[in-house]
C-alpha positions, 0 to 999 in steps of 0.5 A: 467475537467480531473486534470492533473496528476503527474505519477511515471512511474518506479512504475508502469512499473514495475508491469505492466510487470509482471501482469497475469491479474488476479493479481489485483484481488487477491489483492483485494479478498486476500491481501488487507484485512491483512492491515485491522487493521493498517488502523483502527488504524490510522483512530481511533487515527487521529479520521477520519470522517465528516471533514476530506479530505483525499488523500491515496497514493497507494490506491489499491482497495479501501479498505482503502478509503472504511473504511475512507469513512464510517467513513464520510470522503471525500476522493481520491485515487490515484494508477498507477495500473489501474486494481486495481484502476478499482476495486477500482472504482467498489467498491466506485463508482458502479453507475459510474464505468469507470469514475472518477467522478466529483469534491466534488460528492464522492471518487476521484480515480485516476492514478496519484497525481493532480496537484491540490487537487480534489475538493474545498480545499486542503487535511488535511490528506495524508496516504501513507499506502503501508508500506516501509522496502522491498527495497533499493529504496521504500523510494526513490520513496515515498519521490518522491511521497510525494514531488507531494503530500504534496503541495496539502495539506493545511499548518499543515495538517497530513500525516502518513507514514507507514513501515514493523516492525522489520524481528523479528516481522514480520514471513512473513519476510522468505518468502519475502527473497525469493524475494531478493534472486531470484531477485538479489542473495542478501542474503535476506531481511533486513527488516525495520531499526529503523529510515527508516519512519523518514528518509522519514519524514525528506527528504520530509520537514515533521515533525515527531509527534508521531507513533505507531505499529499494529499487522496485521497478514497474514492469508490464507484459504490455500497454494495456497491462500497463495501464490496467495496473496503474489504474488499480493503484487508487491513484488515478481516482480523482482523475476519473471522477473529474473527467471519465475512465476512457480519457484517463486510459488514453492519457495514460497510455501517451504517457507511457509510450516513452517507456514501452520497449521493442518487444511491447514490454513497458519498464519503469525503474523506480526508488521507494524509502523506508523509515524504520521507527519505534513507538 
């Protein structure tokens, strides 16, 4: 039987608006892997593996399922995206892509939060890695998010939250103000505040227990990767709304030149937190 789904629609309209259809694949070809390390880190310090059920919020295309599913974790996704969360089903399930697959046979993906844990037995560990800190509302709609989730997971279990790094330890920050400045005028991103991971704690009934920040620099083969990249992230969609693709692609690119090497590479250093809680 098919669980009953909880959407969050604004999240996902506002991405299917704007989507090139190509957009989920260069996420996953590009974008995807730059989180690489923080994933492993948290994977390492919650010693992730046989015994761990875990439900990734904002999956993606897998690739953190992928990683926590090697270490011999059970896991379920969920991600409104449908084209990624296809890409997703063709790397975690390639013998029943289309299909969702059956309770306790393997990875659960899904468009949705359950209404009931996939499975025999609630989750002990809840991953929302798709870092806050861009906007004025994305800590909004994770505690939305979090308050369909968390009751899915038995008493005690962890849930990590993650966030952008401070705009001093993050070089990708000058590009993503292109963003806010074509979206709305503003005069750019701040960036994350100290406490904006505790706040969400706090606002969704967690109790922090503990954090840590992980080096994931942006790293391209060249410019027009580059740009590819950052444009499937969703965070250059209001932008695009406001203006058009073309505009946002050049500004894009200007904005990177500062950060393209001799050998055409682009390099970003960036800093992402982590706050480990427990329900």
């Amino acid at each position: 039987m098919t669980p009953t789904l909880v959407r969050h629609h604004r999240y996902a309209e506002s991405s299917a608006s704007v989507d090139t259809g190509s957009r989920a694949r260069d996420w996953a070809e590009i974008q995807e892997r730059m989180l690489a390390p923080l994933y492993e880190a948290v994977y390492r310090r919650l010693e992730v593996g046989a015994g761990t059920r875990m439900l990734s919020l904002g999956c993606g295309s897998g690739l953190a399922l992928l990683i926590a599913a090697g270490r011999g974790a059970r896991v379920t996704g969920i991600d409104p995206d449908v084209e990624r969360l296809a890409l997703a089903r063709a790397r975690l399930l390639p013998d029943r892509e289309g299909d969702a697959g059956s309770p306790d046979a393997g990875p659960q993906l899904l468009e949705g939060v359950p209404a009931t844990p996939a499975g025999s037995g609630p989750y002990d560990l809840i991953t929302a890695f798709t870092p806050i800190g861009c906007s004025a509302d994305d800590g909004e709609e994770l505690v939305a998010t979090l308050a369909s989730a968390v009751p899915l997971a038995s008493r005690g279990s962890t849930v990590v939250l993650t966030g952008w790094g401070p705009p001093e330890r993050c070089a990708t920050a000058a590009v993503l103000r292109v963003a806010t400045r074509l979206a709305d005028g503003a005069d750019g991103w701040l960036g994350a505040q100290r406490d904006d991971l505790e706040n969400v704690a706090f606002r969704a009934g967690l109790k922090p227990d503990g954090s840590g920040r992980v080096a994931c620099p942006f790293g391209y083969a060249d410019m027009d990767s580059a740009v590819r990249g950052l444009l499937s992230t969703r965070l250059f969609d209001a932008a695009v709304r406001a203006t058009d693709r073309s505009q946002v692609e050049k500004e894009v690119a200007e904005a990177l030149h500062p950060h393209r090497r001799r050998d055409g590479t682009v390099w970003m250093p960036n800093v992402f937190r982590y706050l480990v809680c427990t329900t």
